[in-house]
N, CA, C and O atoms as a GROMACS GRO file, in nm:
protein
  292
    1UNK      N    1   1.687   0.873   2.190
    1UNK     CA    2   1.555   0.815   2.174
    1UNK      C    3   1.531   0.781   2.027
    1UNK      O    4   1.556   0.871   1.946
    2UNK      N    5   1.487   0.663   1.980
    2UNK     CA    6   1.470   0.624   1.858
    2UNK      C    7   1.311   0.704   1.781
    2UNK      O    8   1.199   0.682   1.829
    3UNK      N    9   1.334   0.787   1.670
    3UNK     CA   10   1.248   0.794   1.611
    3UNK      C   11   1.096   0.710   1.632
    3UNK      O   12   1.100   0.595   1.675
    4UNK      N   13   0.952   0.778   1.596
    4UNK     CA   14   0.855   0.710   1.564
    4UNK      C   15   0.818   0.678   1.402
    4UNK      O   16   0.758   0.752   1.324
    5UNK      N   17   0.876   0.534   1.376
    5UNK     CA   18   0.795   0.478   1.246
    5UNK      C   19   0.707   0.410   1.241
    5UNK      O   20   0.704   0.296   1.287
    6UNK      N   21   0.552   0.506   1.142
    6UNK     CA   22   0.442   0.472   1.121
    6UNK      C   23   0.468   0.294   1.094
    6UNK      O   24   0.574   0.255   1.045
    7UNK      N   25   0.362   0.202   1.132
    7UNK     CA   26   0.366   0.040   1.174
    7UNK      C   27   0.346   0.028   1.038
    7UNK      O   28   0.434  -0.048   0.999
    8UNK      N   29   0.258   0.073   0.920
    8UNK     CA   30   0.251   0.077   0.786
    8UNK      C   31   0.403   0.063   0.713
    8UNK      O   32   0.421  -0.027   0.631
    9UNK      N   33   0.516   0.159   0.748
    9UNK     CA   34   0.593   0.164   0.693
    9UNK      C   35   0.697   0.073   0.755
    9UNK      O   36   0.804   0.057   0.697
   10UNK      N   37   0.669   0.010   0.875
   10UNK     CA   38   0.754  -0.125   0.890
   10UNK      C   39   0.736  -0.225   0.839
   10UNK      O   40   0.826  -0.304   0.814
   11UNK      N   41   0.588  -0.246   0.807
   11UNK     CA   42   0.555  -0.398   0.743
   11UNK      C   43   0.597  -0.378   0.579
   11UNK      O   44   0.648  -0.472   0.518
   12UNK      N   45   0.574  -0.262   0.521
   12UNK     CA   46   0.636  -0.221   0.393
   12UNK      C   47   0.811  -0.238   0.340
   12UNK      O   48   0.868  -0.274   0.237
   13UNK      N   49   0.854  -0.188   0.484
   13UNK     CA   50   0.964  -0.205   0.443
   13UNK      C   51   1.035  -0.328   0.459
   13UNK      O   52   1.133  -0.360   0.390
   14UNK      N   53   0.968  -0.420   0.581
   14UNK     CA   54   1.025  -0.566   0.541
   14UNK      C   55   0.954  -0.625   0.480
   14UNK      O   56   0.987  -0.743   0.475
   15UNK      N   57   0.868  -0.601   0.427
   15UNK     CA   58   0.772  -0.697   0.324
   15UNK      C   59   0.889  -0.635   0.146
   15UNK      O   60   0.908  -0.711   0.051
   16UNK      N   61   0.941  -0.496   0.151
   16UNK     CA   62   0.996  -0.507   0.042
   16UNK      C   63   1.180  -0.555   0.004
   16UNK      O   64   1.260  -0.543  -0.089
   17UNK      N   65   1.175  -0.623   0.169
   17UNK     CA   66   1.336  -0.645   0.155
   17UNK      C   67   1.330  -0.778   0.141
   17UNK      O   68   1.413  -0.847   0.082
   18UNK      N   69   1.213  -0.820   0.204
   18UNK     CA   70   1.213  -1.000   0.185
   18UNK      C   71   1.144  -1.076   0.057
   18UNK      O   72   1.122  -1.197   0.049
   19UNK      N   73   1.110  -0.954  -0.060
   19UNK     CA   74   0.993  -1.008  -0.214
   19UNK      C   75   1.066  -0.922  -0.346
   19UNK      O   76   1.115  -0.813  -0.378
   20UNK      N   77   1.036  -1.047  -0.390
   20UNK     CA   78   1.042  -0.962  -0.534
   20UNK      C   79   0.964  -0.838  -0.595
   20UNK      O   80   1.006  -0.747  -0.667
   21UNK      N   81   0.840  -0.862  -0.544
   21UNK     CA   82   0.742  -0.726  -0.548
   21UNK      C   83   0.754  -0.601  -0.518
   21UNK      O   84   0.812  -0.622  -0.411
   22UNK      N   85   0.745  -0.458  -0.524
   22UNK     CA   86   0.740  -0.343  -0.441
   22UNK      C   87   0.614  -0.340  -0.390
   22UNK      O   88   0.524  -0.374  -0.466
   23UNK      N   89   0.589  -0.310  -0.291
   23UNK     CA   90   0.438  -0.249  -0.286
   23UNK      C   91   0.496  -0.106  -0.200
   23UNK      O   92   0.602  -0.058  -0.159
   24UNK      N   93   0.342  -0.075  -0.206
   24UNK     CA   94   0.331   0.082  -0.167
   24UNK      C   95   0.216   0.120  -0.016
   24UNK      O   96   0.145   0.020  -0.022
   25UNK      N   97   0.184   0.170   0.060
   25UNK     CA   98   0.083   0.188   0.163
   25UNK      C   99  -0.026   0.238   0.082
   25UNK      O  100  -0.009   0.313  -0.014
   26UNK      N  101  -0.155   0.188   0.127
   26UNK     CA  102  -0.275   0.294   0.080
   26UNK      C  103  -0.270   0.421   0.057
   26UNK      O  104  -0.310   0.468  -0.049
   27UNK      N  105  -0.209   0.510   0.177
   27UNK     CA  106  -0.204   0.633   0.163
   27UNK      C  107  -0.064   0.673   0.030
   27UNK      O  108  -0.082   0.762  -0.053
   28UNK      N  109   0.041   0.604   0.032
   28UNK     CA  110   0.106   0.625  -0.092
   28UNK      C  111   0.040   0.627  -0.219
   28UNK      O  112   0.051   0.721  -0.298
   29UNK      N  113  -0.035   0.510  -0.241
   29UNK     CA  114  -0.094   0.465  -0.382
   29UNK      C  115  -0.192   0.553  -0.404
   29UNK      O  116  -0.231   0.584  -0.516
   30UNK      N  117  -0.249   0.611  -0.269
   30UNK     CA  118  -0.374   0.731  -0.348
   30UNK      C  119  -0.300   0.881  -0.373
   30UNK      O  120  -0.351   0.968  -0.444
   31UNK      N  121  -0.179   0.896  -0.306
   31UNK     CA  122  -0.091   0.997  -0.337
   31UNK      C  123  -0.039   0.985  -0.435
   31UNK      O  124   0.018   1.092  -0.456
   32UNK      N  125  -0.013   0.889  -0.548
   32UNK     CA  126   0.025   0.907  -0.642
   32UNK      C  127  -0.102   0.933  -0.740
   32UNK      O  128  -0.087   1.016  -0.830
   33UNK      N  129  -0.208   0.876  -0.729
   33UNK     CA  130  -0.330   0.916  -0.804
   33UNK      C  131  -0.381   1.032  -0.758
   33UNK      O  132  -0.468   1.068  -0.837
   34UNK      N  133  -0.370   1.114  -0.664
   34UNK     CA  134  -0.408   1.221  -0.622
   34UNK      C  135  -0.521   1.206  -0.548
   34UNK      O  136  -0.598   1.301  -0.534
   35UNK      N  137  -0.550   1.051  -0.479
   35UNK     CA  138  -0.675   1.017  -0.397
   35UNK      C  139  -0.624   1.020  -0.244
   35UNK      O  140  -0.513   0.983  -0.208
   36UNK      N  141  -0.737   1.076  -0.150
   36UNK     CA  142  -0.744   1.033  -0.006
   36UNK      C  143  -0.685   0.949  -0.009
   36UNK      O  144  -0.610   0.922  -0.103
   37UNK      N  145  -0.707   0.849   0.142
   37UNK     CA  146  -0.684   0.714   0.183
   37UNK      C  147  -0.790   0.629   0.165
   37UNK      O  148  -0.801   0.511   0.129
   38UNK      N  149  -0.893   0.747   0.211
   38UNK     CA  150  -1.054   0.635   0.237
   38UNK      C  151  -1.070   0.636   0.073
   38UNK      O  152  -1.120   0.531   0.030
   39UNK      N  153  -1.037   0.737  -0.029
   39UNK     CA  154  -1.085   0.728  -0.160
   39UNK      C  155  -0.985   0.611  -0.212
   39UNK      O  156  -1.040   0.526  -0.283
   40UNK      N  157  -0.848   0.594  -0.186
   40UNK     CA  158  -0.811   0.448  -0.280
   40UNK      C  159  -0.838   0.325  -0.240
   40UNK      O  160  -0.813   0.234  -0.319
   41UNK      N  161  -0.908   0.288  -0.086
   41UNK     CA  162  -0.947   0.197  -0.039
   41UNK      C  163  -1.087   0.171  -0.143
   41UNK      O  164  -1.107   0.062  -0.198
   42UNK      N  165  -1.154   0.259  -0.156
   42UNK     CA  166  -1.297   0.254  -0.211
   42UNK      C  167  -1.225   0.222  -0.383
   42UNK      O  168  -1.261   0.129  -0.454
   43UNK      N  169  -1.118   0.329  -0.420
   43UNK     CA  170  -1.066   0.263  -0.597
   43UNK      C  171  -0.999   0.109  -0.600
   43UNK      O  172  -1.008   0.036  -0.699
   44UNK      N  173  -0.948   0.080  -0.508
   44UNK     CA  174  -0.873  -0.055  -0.532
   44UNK      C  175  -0.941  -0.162  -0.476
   44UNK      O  176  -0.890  -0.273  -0.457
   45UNK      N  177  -1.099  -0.121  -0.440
   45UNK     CA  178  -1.189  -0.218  -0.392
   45UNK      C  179  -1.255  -0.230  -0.515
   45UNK      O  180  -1.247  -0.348  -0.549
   46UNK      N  181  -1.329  -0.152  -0.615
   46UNK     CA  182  -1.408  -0.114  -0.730
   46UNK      C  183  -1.316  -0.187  -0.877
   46UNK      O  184  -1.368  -0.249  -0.970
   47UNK      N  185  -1.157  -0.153  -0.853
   47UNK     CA  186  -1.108  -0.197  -0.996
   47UNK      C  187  -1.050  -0.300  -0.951
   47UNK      O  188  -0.974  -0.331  -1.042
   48UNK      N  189  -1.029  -0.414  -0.822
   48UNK     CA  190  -1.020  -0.510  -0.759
   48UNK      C  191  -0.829  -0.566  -0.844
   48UNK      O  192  -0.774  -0.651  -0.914
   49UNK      N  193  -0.802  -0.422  -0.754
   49UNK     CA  194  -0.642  -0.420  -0.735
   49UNK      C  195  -0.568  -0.547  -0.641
   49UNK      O  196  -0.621  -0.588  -0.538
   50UNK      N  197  -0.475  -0.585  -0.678
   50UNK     CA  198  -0.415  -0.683  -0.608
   50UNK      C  199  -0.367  -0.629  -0.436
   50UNK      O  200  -0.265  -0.562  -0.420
   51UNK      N  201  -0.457  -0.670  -0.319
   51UNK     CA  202  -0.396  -0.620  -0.161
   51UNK      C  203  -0.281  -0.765  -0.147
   51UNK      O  204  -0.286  -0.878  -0.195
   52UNK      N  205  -0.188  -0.700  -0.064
   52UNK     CA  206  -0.121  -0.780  -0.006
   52UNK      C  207  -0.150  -0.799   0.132
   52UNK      O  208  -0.040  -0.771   0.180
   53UNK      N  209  -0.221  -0.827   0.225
   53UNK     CA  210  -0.265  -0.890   0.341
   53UNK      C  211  -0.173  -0.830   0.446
   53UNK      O  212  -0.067  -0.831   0.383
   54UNK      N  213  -0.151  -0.791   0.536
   54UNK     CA  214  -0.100  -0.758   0.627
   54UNK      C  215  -0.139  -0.850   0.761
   54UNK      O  216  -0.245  -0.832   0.822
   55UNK      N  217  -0.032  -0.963   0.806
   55UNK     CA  218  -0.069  -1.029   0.921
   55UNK      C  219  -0.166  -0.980   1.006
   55UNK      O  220  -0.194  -0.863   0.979
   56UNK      N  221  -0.245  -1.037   1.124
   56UNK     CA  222  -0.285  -0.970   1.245
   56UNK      C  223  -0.348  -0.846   1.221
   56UNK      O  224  -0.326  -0.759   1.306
   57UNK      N  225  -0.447  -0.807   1.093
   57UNK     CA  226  -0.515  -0.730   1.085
   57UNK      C  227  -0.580  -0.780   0.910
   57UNK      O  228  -0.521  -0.838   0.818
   58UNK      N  229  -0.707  -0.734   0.917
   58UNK     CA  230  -0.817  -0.755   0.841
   58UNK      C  231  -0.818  -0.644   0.726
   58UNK      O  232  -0.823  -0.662   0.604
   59UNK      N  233  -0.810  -0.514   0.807
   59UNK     CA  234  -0.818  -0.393   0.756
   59UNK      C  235  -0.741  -0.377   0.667
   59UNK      O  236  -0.789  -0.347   0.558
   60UNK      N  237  -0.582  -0.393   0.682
   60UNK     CA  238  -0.463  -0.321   0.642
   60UNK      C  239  -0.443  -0.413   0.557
   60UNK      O  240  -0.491  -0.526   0.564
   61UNK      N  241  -0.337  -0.353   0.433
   61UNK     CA  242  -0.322  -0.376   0.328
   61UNK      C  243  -0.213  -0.307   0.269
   61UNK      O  244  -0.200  -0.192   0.309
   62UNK      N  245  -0.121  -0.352   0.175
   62UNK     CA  246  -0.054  -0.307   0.104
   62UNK      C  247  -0.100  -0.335  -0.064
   62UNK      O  248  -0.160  -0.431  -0.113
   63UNK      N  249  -0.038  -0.192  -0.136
   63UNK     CA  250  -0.075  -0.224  -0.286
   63UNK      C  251   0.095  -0.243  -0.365
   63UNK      O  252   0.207  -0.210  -0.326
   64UNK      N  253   0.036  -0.328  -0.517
   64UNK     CA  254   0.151  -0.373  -0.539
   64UNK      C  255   0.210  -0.201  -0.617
   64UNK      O  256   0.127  -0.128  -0.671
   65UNK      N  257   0.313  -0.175  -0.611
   65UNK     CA  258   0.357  -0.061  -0.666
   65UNK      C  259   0.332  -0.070  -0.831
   65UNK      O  260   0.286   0.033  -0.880
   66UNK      N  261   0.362  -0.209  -0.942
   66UNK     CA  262   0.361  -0.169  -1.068
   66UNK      C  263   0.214  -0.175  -1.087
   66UNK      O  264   0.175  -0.153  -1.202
   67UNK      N  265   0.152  -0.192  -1.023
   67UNK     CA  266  -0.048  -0.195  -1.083
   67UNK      C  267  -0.052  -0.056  -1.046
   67UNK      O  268  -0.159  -0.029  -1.099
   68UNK      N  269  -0.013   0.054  -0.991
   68UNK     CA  270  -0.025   0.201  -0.912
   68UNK      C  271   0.029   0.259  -1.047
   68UNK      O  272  -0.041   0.320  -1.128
   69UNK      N  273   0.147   0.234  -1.061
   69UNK     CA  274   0.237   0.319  -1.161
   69UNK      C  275   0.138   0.300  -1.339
   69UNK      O  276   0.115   0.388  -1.422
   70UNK      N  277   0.098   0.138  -1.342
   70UNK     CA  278   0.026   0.114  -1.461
   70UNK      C  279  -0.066   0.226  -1.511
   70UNK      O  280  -0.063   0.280  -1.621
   71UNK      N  281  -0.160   0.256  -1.392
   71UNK     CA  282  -0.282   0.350  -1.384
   71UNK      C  283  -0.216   0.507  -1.396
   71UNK      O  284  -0.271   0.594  -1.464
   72UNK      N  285  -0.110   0.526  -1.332
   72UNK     CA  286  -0.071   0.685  -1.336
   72UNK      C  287  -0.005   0.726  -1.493
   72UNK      O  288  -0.008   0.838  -1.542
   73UNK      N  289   0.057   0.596  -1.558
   73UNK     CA  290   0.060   0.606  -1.737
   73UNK      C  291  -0.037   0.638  -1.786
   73UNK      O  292  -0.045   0.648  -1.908
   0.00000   0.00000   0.00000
């Protein structure tokens, strides 16, 4: 039986095999700042962080990994 991978970490991982960019999931990018999920949605809405759009949903979003790492310097 094949493993369950979170749908976040499929669009991540072909969104980072097919770009020059890294990005990271919400819940990653506030784990590296030491924020919730609902808290980096609310920080990367406020310091109007670059989302990468996630097809077929409104909600979801990816962040770019070097604007995450910028802030944790």
């Amino acid at each position: 039986m094949q493993a369950f991978e979170d749908w976040n970490q499929k669009v991540k991982k072909t969104f980072n095999a097919t770009s020059n960019e890294v990005v990271l999931t919400v819940t990653e990018a506030g784990n590296m700042l030491g924020l919730s999920k609902d808290q980096m949605k609310t920080y990367a809405d406020k310091n109007s962080l670059t989302k990468v759009p996630i097809m077929r949903s409104v909600h979801r979003y990816l962040l770019l990994k070097s604007e995450i790492e910028a802030l944790v310097k």
